[in-house]
C-alpha positions in Angstrom: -59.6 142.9 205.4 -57.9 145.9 203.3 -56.3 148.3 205.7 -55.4 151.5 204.5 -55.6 154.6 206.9 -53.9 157.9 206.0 -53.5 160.7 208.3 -51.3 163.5 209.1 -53.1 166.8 206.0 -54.2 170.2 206.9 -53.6 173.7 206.4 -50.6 174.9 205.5 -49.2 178.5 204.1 -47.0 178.1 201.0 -43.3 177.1 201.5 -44.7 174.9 205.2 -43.8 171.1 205.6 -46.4 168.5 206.1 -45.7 164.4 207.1 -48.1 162.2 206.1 -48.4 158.8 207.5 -50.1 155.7 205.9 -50.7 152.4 208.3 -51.5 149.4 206.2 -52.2 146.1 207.2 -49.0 143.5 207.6 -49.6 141.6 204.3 -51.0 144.7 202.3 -47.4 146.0 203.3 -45.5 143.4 202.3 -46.8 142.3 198.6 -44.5 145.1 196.1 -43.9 148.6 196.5 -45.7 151.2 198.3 -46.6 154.5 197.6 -48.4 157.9 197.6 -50.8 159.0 194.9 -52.8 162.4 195.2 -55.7 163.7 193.5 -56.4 167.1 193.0 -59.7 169.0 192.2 -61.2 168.2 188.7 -57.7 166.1 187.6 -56.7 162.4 187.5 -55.5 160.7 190.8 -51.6 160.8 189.8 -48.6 158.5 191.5 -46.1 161.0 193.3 -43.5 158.9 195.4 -43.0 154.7 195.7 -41.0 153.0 197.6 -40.3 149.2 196.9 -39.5 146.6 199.7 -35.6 147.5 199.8 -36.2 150.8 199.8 -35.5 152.3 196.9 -37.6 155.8 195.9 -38.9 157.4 192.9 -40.9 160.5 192.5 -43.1 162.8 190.3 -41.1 165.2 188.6 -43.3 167.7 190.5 -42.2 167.1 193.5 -38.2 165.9 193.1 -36.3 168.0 195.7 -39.4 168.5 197.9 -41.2 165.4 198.6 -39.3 162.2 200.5 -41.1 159.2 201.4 -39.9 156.5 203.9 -41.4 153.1 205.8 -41.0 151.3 208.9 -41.3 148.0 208.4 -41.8 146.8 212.3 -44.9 149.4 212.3 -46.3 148.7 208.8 -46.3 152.6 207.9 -45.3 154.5 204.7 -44.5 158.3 205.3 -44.3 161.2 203.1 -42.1 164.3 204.7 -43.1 167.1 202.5 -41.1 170.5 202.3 -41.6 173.8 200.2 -45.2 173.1 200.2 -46.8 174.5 196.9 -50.7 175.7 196.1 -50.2 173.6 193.6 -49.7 170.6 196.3 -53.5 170.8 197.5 -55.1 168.0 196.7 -56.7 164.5 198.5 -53.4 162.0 199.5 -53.8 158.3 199.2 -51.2 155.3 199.9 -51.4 152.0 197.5 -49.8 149.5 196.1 -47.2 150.5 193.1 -46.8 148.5 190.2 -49.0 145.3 189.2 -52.7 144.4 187.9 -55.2 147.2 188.8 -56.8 144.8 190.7 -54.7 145.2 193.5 -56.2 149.0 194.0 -59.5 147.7 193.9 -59.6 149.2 197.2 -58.9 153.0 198.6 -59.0 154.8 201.9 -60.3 157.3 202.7 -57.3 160.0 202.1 -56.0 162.6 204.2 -56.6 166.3 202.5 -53.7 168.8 201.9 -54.6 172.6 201.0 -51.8 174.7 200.5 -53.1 178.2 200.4 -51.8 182.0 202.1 
C-alpha cells in the first residue's frame, strides 16, 4: 500500500510560518528524493522543494529564502518549515517522489490546504 499523509495547513495572515509534515510509508521513503509540490487554484501542480536521500535541497525560485524542507529518516517524515508566508502561497500541498518515470506518482494524498490571506 501507498502511504502518503500530509498534514500540518491552515489559516494564516501574510508574513506567518506554517510546518507541514508528510508521513510516508518505509519503502515509499526510501526509493529517490522526496519532496513538496503544491497546486494552486486554476494552475498546474508545480515542484517547490526536494530533498534527496543525503539530504541535499533545492527549491522553486518562488520560494528560495522562505521555504526549508527537512526529513527524519527513523520516522519516515518529510517537513516543510515555511516563513514570510505570501497570498501568493495559498494553494493545496502534496509530498512525492522527485525525479523518475511518472509512474512512480501514479498515486497522491490527499493534501493539506494552505490559504494565506489578511
Amino acid at each position: 500500500q501507498v502511504q502518503l499523509v500530509e498534514s500540518g495547513g491552515g489559516l494564516v495572515q501574510p508574513g506567518g510560518s506554517l510546518r507541514l509534515s508528510c508521513a510516508a510509508s518505509g519503502s515509499i521513503f526510501s526509493i529517490n528524493a522526496m519532496g513538496w509540490y503544491r497546486q494552486a487554484p486554476g494552475k498546474e501542480r508545480e515542484l517547490v522543494a526536494s530533498i534527496t536521500l543525503g539530504r541535499s535541497t533545492k527549491f522553486a525560485d518562488s520560494v528560495k529564502g522562505r521555504f526549508t524542507i527537512s526529513r527524519d529518516d527513523n520516522k519516515n517524515t518529510v517537513y516543510l518549515q515555511m516563513n514570510s508566508l505570501k497570498p501568493e502561497d495559498t494553494a493545496v500541498y502534496y509530498c512525492n517522489l522527485v525525479g523518475g518515470a511518472a509512474i512512480v506518482r501514479d498515486y497522491w494524498g490527499k493534501g493539506t490546504l494552505v490559504t494565506v490571506s489578511s
